[in-house]
Structure formats: structure tokens, C-alpha cells
N, C-alpha and C positions, 0 to 999 in steps of 0.2 A: 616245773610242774604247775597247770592251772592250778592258784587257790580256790576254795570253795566260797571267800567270799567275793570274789569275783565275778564265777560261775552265776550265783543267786543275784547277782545287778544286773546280769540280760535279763531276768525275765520281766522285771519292773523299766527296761530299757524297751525291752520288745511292746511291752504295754506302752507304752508313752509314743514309740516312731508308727507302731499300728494309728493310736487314735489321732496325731497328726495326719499321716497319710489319707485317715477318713476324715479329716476334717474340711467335708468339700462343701464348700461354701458357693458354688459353682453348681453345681448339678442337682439341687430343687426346681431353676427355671433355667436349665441349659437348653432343652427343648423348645424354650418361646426364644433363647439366644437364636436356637439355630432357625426356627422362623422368622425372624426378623430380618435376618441372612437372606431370607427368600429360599430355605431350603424345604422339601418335601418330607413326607414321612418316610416314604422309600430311600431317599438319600441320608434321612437319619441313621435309619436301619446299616444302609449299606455304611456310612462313619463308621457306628460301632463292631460292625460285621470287617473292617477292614482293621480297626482296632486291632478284634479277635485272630487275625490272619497275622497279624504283626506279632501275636505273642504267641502264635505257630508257631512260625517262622524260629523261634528263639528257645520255646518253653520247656525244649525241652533238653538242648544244648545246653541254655543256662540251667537246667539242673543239672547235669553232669558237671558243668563248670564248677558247680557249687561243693559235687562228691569229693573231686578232684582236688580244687586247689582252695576250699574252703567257704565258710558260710557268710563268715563278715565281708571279704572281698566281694563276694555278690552282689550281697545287701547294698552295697556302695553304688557298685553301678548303678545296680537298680534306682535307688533315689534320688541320685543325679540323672538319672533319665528323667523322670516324674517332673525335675524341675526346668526341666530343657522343655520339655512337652507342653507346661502350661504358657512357658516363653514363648514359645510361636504360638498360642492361642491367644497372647496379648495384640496379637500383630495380624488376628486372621478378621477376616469379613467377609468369604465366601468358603465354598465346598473345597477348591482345592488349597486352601493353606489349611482349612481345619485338617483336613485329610491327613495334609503331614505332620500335623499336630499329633494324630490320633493314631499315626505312626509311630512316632516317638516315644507316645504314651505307651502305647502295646511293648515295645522292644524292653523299656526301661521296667516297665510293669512283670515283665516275663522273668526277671533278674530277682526279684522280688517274691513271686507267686513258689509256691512251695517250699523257699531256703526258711520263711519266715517260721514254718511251722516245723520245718527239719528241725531247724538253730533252738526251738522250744524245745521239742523231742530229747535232743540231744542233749540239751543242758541237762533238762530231768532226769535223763541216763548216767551222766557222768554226777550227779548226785546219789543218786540210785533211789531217783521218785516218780519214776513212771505211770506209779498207779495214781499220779496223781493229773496224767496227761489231758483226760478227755476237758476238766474241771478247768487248768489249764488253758489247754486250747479256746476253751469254749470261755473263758475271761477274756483272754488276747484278742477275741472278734468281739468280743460284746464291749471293749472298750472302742473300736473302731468305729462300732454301732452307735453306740453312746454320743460319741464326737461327733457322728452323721448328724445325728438328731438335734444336735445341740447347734450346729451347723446349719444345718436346714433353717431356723429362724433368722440368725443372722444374715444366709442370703437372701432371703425371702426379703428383709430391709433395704439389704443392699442393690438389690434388683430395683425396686420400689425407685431409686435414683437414676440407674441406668444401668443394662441389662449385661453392660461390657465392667462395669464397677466390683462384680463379684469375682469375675474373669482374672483382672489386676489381684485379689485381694488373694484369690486361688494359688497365682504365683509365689507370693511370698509365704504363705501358710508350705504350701508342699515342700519349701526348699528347706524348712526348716529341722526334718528328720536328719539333715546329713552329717552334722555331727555328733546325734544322737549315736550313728551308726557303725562312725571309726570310734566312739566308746565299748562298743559292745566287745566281747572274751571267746575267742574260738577252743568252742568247748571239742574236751580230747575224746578222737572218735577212731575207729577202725577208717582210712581212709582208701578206697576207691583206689588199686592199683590198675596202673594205665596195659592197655591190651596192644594190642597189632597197632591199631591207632585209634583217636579218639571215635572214628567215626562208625569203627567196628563195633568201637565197648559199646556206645548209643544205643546202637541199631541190635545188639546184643541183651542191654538192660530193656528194649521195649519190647522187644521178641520175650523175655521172661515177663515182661508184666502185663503182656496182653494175649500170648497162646502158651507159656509153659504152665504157669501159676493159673491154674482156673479161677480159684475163689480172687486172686485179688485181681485178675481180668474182670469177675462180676462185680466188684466193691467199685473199681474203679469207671465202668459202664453206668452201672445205674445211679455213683453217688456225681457223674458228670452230666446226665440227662438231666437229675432233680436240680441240678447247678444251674443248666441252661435253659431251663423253664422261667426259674425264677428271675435270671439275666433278663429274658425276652419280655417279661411281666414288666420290670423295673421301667423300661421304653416307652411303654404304656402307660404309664400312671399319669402323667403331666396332661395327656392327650385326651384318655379317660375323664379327669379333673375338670379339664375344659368341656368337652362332652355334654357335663352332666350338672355344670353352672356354676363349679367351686371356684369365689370369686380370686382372682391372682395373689392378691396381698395373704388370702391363707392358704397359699403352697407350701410356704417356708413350714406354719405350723405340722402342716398336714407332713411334712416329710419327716418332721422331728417328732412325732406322735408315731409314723411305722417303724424311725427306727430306733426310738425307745424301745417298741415291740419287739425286734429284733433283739435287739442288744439282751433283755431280758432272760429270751428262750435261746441264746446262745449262754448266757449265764450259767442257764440251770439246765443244759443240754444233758449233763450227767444224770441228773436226779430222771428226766424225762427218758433217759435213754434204762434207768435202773427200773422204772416205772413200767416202763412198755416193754423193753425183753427186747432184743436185738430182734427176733421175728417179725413181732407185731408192727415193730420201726419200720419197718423195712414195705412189712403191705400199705402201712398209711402214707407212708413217701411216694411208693407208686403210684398212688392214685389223686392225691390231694390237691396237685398243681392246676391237676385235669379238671377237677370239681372246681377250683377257682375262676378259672379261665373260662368255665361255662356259666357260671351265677355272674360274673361280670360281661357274660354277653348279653345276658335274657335279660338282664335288668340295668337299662341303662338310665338312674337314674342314681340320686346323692345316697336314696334308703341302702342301695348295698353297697356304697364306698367302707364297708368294715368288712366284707369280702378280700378286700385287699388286703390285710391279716391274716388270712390263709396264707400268701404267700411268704410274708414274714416269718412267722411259722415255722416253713420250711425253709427256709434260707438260714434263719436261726440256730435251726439243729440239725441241717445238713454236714456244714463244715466242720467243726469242734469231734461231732461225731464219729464221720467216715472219713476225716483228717489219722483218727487217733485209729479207726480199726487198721488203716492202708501201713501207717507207720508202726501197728505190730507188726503187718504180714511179711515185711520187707527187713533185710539187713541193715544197719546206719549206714555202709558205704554208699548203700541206694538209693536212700529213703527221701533228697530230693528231687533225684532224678526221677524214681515215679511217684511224687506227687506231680510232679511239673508233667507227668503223662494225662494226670487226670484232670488237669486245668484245660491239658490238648483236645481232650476228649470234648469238654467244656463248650471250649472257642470254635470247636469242628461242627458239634450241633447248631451254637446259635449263628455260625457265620451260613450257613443253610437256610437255615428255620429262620430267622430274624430276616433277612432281603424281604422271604417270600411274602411271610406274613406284613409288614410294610409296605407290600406292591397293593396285596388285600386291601389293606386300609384304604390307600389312597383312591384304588379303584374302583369299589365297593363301599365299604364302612367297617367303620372301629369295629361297630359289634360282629360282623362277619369274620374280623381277622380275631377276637377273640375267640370266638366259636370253633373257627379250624383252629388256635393255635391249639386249644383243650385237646380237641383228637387227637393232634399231634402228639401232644407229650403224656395224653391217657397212652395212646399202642405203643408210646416207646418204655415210657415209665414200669407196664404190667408185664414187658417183654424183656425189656432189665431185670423185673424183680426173680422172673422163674428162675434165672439159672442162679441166684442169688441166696433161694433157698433150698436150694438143694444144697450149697455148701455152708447152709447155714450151722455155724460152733466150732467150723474146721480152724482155726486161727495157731497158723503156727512160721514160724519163719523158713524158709528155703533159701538156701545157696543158687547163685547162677553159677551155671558151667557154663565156660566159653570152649 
């Protein structure tokens, strides 16, 4: 039998391989990397949009994988992927080795994206402190956060040297989760009994979480648009930055100042979410991304660089949040299979949205591809939210029948 003092070292484990993971010391000036490359905006876009396809391709296998044969085995792949990934970025200098970089990253990334927050869930469960989830959740990203921010200056220096410097440093930082990861306690859970075959049970578990199960079809719909808003936004900031005169050497700052911000309202996601009422949540995420996206078109200038706080914001108390409603609505056998539905959801908007808006840029201007991406994610955001509140309070578990 799991001890319980074992049980309670993943969660202080989970916090520690979370804030490595976001310890990216790489991606405050990965964007002047990838120009220096001679790449486009559009071909950034398409990178991370090919990223997003890579953890299609997986995201959602790898949660079943995870139902099935367990959370820590995931977790493993997972992070040996991350370390493979930044390996061939030590080695890249145009579009097609990043590519496969950014391949790697996605597959290994996919192995990772929902067991994290299942393996929380689940611990809290087989403790029997669930009610302590969202608080939880919303620690485990905010240390992530933390680490960005704290990250973001150091790269900002290390850039400062040479722009491939931070690139090396990325490598050994990511590899370092992996034996954080064969520490962790696969906490006892009702486990995922296998169907006809695996690819029936999948194709089974996604038919119940996106046409039998309404309410968590609408959790999982709008809490994936507000995800991919804030992904698309993220693309832009470096871009933006330059734009509008912010000189290079304060990127680093400027990336550890948003995701201070983050980490903060990912903290206190509970108290904000007790605050506002799961209603009102849910209108002002609809719409807020939208409002950002257009105060940083109209004004392209350093006065509304704190507009980009909105976006944090909502990136903050997106996940922590509709991580912990999705993981009520759902059984444990499920619970990383569909999150890793709603990361799909994620990757399928911005692998769309992100090209188009990139093409805008380059062919046009920054502020025009802000201005459409706002429309874009106002009609999808207000269009997620409807059916969202009509099931708003229903919160209760269902069985899948196969």
C-alpha cells in the first residue's frame, strides 16, 4: 500500500520539476534567435504551430497512455523528450533543424501536458484533500511562473553574450526534471480498464468528452480558446517590444515582471475564482483576451506595454481554475485523457489562428494582425461562453459506456 508520506512528496516534487521545466532561460529572446536565423514571422508562427501539431499528434494517446499504464511512466517520457528537444536546438541554425526541434518538443511536451495536473488531482484524492485542488493547481503553475520570471533575467544576460548562449544553458536546465520524476509515488487510483483496443477506448473517452458530456464539452471548448489566445499573444510580445523601442537588454526584465504577474493570479486563482462566482469567471474570460488584443493594436506605443497584463491575467487563472473544474467533471480513470483533450483543443486553435495571424504581420503590420487576432478570439471566446452558461452549477461526475 502507497504511504501517505510518500503520497505528500509528489506534490512538493511536482512543484520543483513544474518550476524547472519553466525555467526557460531560452525564450525571452528566442524570437531575435529565430531572426538572426533569417526566419520570418510567419515561419515563427508556422514553428510553433508545427510544435502544436506535434502535440496532436500525441496529446491525446499520451493521456490515455497515462490512464492506462500510469502517471510517473508518462511523466518520464515526457521529460526526456524536453531534453532531446532542446539537444537538437543546440545544433540548429535554420528552419528545418528547428523544426525538428520543435517536433520533439511537442511529442515530449504531450507526455507531460495533463498527467501533471491528473498526478496532482490524484494525489489529493488518495489523501482525501481535493478541496484543496484549485489552491493546489493554481501553486504548481504559479511556481512555473515564478521560475519563467526569474529566468527571463538571466536570459536576458545570457543573450546579451550570444544569442545561441541561452540555447546551451536551456539544455542543461530542462534535463534536469528527470530524476526529479522516477522520485515521484504513483498514487492509487481506479485504473482505465483496457476496451476492444486502445484505439477504440481513445476514440470512446473523446466522443464522451466532447458530444456525450455537454457541460464538460463547454469547459473544455472555451477553457481551450482562452488558452489559445493567450499562446498567440505570448508570439507577440518580443515583436511588439521591438515595435515600440523597448531597448533588448530589458526583455529579460520585462519577461520576469509578466511572469511574476502570472505566477501571482495563478496563486490566488482560488480566492479570485471565490471572489467572482464561477459565472462572472467565465464572462470576463470570454471577452478579455479580445479587449487586450485590441488596446495593443490601437496603441502602438511603450504607454500601453501594461496591457499585456491582461493577458497574464488570464493565463494565470485560466489553468489552475478550469484544470480543477474539468478534473471534477470526469472520473480518475479519465481525467488525463481529457485534459490532454483540452490541450488538443488548445494546439487545434492556435495551429490555425497563429500561421494566419503571422502571414498578417509580415504582410501588413504587427498592429493589423493584432486587431484581427482580438476578433478572432472576441467571436470564439463569446461563442464558447453561451453554451457554457447554460450548464453553468451542473458539476457532477458521469460514467462512460462503451
Amino acid at each position: 500500500m502507497t504511504s501517505e508520506r510518500n503520497l505528500r512528496r509528489n506534490i512538493p516534487l511536482l512543484y520543483a520539476i513544474q518550476a524547472l521545466r519553466y525555467f526557460m532561460v531560452a525564450l525571452p529572446t528566442l524570437v531575435l534567435f529565430y531572426r538572426s536565423v533569417g526566419l520570418t514571422m510567419q515561419d515563427i508562427m508556422v514553428l510553433q504551430a508545427s510544435f502544436s501539431v506535434a502535440m496532436l499528434v500525441l496529446e491525446i494517446p499520451s493521456g490515455y497512455f497515462s490512464d492506462r499504464l500510469g502517471r510517473r511512466r508518462t511523466m518520464i517520457i515526457g521529460v526526456i523528450g524536453g531534453s532531446l528537444g532542446f539537444g537538437i536546438y543546440c545544433f540548429a541554425g535554420g528552419f528545418w533543424m528547428i523544426f525538428l526541434a520543435e517536433i520533439v518538443l511537442g511529442f515530449g511536451a504531450s507526455f507531460v501536458s495533463g498527467t501533471d495536473s491528473a498526478m496532482t488531482f490524484d494525489t489529493l484524492a488518495a489523501l482525501g484533500e481535493t478541496n484543496r485542488s484549485i489552491h493546489a493547481e493554481g501553486r504548481q503553475i504559479s511556481f512555473g511562473n515564478f521560475s519563467e520570471a526569474i529566468a527571463g533575467v538571466l536570459g536576458g544576460l545570457l543573450a546579451g553574450v550570444s544569442l545561441m548562449l541561452p540555447i546551451y544553458v536551456q539544455f542543461v536546465v530542462i534535463s534536469l526534471p528527470i530524476p526529479l520524476v522516477y522520485m515521484l509515488t504513483e498514487p492509487p487510483r481506479r485504473t482505465l480498464e483496457k476496451g476492444r483496443t486502445s484505439f477504440h477506448d481513445i476514440l470512446m473517452i473523446t466522443r464522451y468528452a466532447l458530444i456525450e458530456n455537454v457541460r464538460l464539452r463547454a469547459l473544455l471548448v472555451f477553457s481551450g480558446i482562452v488558452g489559445a489566445s493567450t499562446l498567440t499573444m505570448v508570439w507577440f510580445i518580443q515583436p511588439y517590444m521591438l515595435a515600440v523601442g523597448v531597448p533588448i537588454p530589458i526583455f529579460g526584465a520585462a519577461w520576469t515582471a509578466l511572469n511574476f504577474t502570472v505566477g501571482w493570479f495563478s496563486m490566488n486563482a482560488h480566492r479570485i475564482e471565490t471572489a467572482l462566482g464561477e459565472r462572472n469567471m467565465i464572462l470576463l474570460l470570454g471577452i478579455t483576451s479580445a479587449i487586450g488584443f485590441t488596446i495593443l493594436g490601437v496603441g502602438m506605443s511603450m504607454w500601453f506595454l501594461p496591457a499585456l497584463l491582461i493577458f497574464y491575467f488570464v493565463r494565470g487563472i485560466n489553468n489552475p481554475i478550469f484544470n480543477t473544474y474539468i478534473n471534477r467533471e470526469v472520473s480518475d480513470d479519465l481525467r488525463a485523457t481529457v485534459l490532454s483533450v483540452r490541450q488538443m483543443i488548445v494546439r487545434i486553435v492556435f495551429s490555425i489562428v497563429g500561421p494566419l495571424v503571422g502571414w498578417v504581420s509580415d504582410s501588413f503590420s504587427l498592429c493589423t494582425a493584432l486587431l484581427i487576432s482580438g476578433g478572432i478570439f472576441g467571436v470564439l471566446g463569446v461563442s464558447a461562453a453561451v453554451p457554457l452558461l447554460r450548464w453553468h452549477g451542473a458539476v457532477k461526475v458521469e460514467e462512460i459506456h462503451r
